[in-house]
Backbone as JSON Lines, residues from 0, in Angstrom:
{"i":0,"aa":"X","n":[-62.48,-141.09,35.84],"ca":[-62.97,-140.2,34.81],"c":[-62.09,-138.95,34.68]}
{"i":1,"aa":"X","n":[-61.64,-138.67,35.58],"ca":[-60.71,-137.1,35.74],"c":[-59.3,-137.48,34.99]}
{"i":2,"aa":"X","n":[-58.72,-138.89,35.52],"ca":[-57.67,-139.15,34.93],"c":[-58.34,-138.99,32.72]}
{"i":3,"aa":"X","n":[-59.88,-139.62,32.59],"ca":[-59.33,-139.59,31.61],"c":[-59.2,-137.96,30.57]}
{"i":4,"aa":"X","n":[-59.85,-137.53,31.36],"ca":[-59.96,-135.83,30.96],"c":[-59.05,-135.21,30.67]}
{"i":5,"aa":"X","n":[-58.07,-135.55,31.58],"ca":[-56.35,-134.75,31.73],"c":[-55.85,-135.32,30.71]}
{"i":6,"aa":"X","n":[-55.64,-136.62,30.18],"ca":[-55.23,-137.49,29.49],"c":[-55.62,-136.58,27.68]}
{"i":7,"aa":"X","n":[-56.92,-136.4,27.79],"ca":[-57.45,-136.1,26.49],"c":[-57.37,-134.09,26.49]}
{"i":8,"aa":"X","n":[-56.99,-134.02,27.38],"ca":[-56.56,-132.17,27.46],"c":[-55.07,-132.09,27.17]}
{"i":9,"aa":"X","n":[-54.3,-133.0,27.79],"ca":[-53.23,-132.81,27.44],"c":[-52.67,-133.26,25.8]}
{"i":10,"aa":"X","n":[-53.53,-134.54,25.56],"ca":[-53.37,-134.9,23.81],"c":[-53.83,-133.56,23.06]}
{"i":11,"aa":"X","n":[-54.97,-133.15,23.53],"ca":[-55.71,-132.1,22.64],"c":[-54.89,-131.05,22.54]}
{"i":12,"aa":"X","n":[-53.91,-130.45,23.56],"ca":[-53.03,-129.29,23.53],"c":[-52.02,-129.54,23.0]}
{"i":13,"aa":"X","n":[-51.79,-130.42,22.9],"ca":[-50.3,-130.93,22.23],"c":[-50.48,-131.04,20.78]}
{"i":14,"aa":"X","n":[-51.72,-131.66,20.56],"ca":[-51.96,-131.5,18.93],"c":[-52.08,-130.42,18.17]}
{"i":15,"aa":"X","n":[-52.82,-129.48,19.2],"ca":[-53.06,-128.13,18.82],"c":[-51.96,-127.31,18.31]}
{"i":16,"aa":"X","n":[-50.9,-127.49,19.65],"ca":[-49.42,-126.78,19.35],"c":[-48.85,-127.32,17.98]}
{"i":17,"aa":"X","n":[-48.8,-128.39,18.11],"ca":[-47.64,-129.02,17.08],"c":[-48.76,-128.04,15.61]}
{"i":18,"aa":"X","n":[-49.93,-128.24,15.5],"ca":[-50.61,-127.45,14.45],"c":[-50.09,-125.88,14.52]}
{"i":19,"aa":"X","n":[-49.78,-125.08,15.49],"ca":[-49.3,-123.97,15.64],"c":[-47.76,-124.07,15.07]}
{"i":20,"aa":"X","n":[-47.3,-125.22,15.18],"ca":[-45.76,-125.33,14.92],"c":[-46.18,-125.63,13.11]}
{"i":21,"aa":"X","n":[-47.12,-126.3,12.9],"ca":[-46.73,-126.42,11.33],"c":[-47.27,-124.9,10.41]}
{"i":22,"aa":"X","n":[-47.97,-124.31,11.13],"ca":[-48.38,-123.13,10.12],"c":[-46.78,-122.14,10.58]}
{"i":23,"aa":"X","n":[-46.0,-122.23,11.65],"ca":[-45.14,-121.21,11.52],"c":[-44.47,-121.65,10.93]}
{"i":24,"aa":"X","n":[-44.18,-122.93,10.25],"ca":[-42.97,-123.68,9.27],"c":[-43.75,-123.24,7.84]}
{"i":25,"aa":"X","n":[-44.9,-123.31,7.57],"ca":[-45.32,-122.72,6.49],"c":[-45.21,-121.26,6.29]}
{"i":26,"aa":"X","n":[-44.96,-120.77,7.16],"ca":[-45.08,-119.2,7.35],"c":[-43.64,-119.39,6.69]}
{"i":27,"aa":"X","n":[-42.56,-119.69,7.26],"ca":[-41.34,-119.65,6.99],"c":[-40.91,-120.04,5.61]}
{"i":28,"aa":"X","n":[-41.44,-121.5,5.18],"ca":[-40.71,-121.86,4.21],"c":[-41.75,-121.7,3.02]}
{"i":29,"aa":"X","n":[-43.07,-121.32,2.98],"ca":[-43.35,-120.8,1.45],"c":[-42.98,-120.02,1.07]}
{"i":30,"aa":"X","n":[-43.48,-119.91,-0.29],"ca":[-42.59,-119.35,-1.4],"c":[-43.25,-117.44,-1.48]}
{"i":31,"aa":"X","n":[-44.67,-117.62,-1.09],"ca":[-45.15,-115.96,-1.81],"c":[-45.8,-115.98,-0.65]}
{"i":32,"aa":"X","n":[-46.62,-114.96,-0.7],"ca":[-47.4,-114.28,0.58],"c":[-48.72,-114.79,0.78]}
{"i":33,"aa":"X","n":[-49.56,-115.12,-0.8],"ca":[-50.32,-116.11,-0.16],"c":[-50.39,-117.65,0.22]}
{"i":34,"aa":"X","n":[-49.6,-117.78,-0.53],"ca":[-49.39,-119.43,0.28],"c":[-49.19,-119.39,2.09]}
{"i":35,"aa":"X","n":[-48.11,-118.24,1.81],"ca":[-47.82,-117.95,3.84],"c":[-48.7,-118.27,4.29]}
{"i":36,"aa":"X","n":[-49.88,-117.02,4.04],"ca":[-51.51,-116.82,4.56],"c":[-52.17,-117.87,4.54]}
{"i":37,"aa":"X","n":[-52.17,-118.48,3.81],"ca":[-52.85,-119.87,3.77],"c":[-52.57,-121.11,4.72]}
{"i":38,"aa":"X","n":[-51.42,-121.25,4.93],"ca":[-50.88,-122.02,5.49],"c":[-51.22,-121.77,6.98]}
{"i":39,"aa":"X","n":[-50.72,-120.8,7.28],"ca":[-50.93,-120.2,8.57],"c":[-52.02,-120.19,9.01]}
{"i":40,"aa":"X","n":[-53.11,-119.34,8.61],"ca":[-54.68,-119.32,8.88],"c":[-55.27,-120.63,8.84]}
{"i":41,"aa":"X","n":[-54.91,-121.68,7.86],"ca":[-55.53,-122.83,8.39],"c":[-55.06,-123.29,9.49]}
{"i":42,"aa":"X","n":[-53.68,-123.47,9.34],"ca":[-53.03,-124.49,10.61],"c":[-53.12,-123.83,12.17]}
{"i":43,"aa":"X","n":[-53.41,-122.64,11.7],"ca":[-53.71,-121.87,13.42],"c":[-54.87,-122.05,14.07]}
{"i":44,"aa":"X","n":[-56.19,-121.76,12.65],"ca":[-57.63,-122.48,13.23],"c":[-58.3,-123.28,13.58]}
{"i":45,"aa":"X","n":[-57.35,-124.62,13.16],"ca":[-57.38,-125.83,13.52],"c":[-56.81,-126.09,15.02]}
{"i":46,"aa":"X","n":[-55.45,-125.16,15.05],"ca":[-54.55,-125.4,16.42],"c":[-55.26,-125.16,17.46]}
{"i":47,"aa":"X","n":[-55.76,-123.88,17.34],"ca":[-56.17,-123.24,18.32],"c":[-57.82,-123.93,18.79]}
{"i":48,"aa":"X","n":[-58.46,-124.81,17.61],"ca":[-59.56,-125.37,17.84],"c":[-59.43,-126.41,18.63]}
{"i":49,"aa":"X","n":[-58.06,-127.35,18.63],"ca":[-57.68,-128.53,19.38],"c":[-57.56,-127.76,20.75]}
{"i":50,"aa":"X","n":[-56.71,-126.51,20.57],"ca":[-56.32,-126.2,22.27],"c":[-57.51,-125.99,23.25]}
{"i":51,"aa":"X","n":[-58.63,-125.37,22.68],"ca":[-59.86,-125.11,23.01],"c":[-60.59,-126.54,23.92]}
{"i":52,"aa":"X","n":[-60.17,-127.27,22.54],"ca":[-61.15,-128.41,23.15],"c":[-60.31,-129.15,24.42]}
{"i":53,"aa":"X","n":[-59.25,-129.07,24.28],"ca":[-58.52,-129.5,25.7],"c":[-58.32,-128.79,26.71]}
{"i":54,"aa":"X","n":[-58.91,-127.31,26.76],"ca":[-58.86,-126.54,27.99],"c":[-60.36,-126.7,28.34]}
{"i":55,"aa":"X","n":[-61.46,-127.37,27.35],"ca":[-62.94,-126.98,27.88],"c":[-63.19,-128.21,28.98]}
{"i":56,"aa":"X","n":[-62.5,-129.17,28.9],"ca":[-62.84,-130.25,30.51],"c":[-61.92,-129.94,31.88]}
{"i":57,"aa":"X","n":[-60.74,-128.93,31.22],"ca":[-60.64,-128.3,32.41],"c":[-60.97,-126.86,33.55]}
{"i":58,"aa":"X","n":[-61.88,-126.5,33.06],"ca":[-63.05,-125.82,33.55],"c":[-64.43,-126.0,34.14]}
{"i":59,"aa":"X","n":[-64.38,-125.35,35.12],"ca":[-65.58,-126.03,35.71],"c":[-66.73,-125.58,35.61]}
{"i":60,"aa":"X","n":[-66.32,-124.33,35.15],"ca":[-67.8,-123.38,35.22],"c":[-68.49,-123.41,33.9]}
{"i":61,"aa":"X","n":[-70.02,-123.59,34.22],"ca":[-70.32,-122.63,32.47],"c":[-70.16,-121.29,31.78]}
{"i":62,"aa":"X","n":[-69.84,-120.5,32.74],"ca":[-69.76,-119.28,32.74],"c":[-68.18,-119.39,31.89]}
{"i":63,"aa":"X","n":[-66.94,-119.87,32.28],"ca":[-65.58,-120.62,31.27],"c":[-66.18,-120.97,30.25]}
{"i":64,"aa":"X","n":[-66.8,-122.06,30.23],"ca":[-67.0,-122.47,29.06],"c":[-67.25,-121.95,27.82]}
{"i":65,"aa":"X","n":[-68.58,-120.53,28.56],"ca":[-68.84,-119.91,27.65],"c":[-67.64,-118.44,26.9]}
{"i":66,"aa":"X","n":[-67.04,-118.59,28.13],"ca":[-65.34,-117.25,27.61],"c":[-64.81,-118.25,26.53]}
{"i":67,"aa":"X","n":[-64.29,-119.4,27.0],"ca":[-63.73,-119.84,25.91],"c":[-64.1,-120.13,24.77]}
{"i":68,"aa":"X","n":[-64.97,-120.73,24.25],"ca":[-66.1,-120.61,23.1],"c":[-66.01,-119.26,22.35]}
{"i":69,"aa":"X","n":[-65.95,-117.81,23.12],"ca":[-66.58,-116.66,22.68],"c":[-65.05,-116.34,21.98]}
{"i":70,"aa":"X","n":[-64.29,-116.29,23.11],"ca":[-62.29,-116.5,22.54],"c":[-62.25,-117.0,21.09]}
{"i":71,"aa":"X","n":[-62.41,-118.29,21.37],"ca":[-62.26,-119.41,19.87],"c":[-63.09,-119.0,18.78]}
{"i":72,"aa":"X","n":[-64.25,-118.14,18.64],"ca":[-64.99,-117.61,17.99],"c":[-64.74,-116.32,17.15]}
{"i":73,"aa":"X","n":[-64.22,-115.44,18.41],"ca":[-63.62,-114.05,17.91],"c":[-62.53,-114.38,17.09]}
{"i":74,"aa":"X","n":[-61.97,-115.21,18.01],"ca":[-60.42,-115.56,16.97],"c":[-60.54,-116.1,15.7]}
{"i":75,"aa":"X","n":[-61.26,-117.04,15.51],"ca":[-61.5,-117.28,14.14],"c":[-62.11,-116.35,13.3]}
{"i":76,"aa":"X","n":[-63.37,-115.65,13.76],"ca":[-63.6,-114.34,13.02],"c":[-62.85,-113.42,12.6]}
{"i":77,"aa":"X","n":[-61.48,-112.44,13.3],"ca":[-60.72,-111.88,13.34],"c":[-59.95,-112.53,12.3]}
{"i":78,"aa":"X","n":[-58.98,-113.91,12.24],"ca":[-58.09,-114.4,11.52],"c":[-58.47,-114.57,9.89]}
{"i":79,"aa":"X","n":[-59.95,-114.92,10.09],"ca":[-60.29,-114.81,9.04],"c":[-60.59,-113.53,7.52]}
{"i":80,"aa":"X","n":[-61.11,-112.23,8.79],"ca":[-61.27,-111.14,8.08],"c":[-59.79,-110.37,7.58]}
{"i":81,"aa":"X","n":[-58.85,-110.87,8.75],"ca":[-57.34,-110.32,8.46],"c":[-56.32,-111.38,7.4]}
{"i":82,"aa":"X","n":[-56.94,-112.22,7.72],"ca":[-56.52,-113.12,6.1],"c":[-57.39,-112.19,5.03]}
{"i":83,"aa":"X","n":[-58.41,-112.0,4.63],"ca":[-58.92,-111.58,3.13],"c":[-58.66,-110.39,3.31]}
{"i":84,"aa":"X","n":[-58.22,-109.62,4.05],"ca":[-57.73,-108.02,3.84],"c":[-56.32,-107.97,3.01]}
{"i":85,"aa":"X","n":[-55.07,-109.1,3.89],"ca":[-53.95,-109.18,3.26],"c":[-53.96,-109.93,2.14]}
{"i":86,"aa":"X","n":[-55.02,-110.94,1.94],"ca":[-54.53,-111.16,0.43],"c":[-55.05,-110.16,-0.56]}
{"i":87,"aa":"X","n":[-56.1,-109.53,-0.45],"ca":[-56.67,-108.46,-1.34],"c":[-55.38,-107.27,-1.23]}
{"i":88,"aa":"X","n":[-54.78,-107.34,-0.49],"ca":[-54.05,-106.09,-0.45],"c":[-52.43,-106.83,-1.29]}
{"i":89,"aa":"X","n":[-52.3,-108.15,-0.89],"ca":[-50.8,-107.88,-2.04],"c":[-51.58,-108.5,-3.03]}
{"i":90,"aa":"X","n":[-52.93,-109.23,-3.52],"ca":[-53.1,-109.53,-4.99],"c":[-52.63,-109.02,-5.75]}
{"i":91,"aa":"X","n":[-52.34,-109.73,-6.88],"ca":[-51.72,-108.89,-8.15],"c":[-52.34,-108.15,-8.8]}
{"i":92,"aa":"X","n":[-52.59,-106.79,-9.39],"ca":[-53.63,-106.06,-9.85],"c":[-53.89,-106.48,-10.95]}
{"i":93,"aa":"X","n":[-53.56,-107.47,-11.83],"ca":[-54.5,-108.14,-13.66],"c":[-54.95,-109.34,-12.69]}
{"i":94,"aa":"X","n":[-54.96,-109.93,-11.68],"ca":[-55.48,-110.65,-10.89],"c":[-56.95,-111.6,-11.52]}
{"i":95,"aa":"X","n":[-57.93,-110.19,-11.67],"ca":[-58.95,-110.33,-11.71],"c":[-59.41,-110.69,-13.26]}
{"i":96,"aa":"X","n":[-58.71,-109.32,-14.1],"ca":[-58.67,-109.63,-15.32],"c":[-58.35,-111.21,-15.86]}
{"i":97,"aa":"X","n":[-56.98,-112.0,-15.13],"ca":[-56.6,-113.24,-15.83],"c":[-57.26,-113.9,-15.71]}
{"i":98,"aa":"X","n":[-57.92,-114.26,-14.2],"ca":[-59.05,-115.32,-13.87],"c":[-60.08,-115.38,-14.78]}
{"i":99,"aa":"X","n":[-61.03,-114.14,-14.87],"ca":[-61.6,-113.8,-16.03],"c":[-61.24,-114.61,-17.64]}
{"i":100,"aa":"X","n":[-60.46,-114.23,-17.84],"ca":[-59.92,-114.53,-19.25],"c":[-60.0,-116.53,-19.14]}
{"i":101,"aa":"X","n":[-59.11,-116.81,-18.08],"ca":[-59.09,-118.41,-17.95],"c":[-60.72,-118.68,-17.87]}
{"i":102,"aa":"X","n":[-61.63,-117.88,-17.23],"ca":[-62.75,-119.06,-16.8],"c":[-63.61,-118.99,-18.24]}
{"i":103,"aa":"X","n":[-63.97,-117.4,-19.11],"ca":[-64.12,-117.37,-20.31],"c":[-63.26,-118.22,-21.77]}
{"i":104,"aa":"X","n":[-61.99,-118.57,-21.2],"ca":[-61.63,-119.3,-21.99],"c":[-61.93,-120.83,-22.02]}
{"i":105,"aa":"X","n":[-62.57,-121.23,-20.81],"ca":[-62.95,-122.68,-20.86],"c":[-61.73,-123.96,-20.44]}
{"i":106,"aa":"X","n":[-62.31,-124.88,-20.51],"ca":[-61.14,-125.55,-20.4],"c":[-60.25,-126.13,-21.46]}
{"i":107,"aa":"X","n":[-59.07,-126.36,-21.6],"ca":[-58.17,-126.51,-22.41],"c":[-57.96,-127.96,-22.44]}
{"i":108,"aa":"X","n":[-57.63,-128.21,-23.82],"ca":[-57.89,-129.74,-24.32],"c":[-56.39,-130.21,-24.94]}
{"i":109,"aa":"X","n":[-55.27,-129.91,-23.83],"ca":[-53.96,-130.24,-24.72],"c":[-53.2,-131.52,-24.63]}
């Protein structure tokens, strides 16, 4: 049983990373600032959700269990509130206005 734990901690961390490796390639190679953000914040919350789950069978305590949980929690809270700060902060200022205009204009029949 231990062998298969290690087995599925070590898949789980590895998946996690390589997810850490694709949001910093999105970080890199999009085009504007929110795509970056986007890219990143998903592929990190996901990463970091795999790494989680492959460090929680190697812990023994509940008292771990429950740090790591609280970790993976904050962090997603945090990533999340600091994602909608930076996109509100470089949005484009007619932003709001265009959306507006498109959703009042309906959909287009061309």
């Amino acid at each position: 049983m231990r062998l298969a734990l290690d087995i599925w901690s070590v898949f789980a961390v590895t998946l996690g990373a390589l997810f850490f490796l694709a949001g910093t390639v999105g970080l890199l190679r999009f085009p504007d600032t929110l795509t970056r953000l986007h890219a990143l914040t998903k592929a990190d919350n996901l990463g970091l959700g795999l790494v989680m789950l492959g460090l929680l069978p190697q812990v023994s305590s509940p008292l771990g269990w429950i740090g790591l949980i609280a970790v993976w929690l904050l962090t997603l809270l945090s990533g999340a509130t600091v994602g909608q700060l930076l996109a509100g902060a470089v949005r484009p200022p007619d932003w709001d206005r265009a959306s507006a205009r498109d959703r009042d204009a309906g959909p287009s029949h061309d």
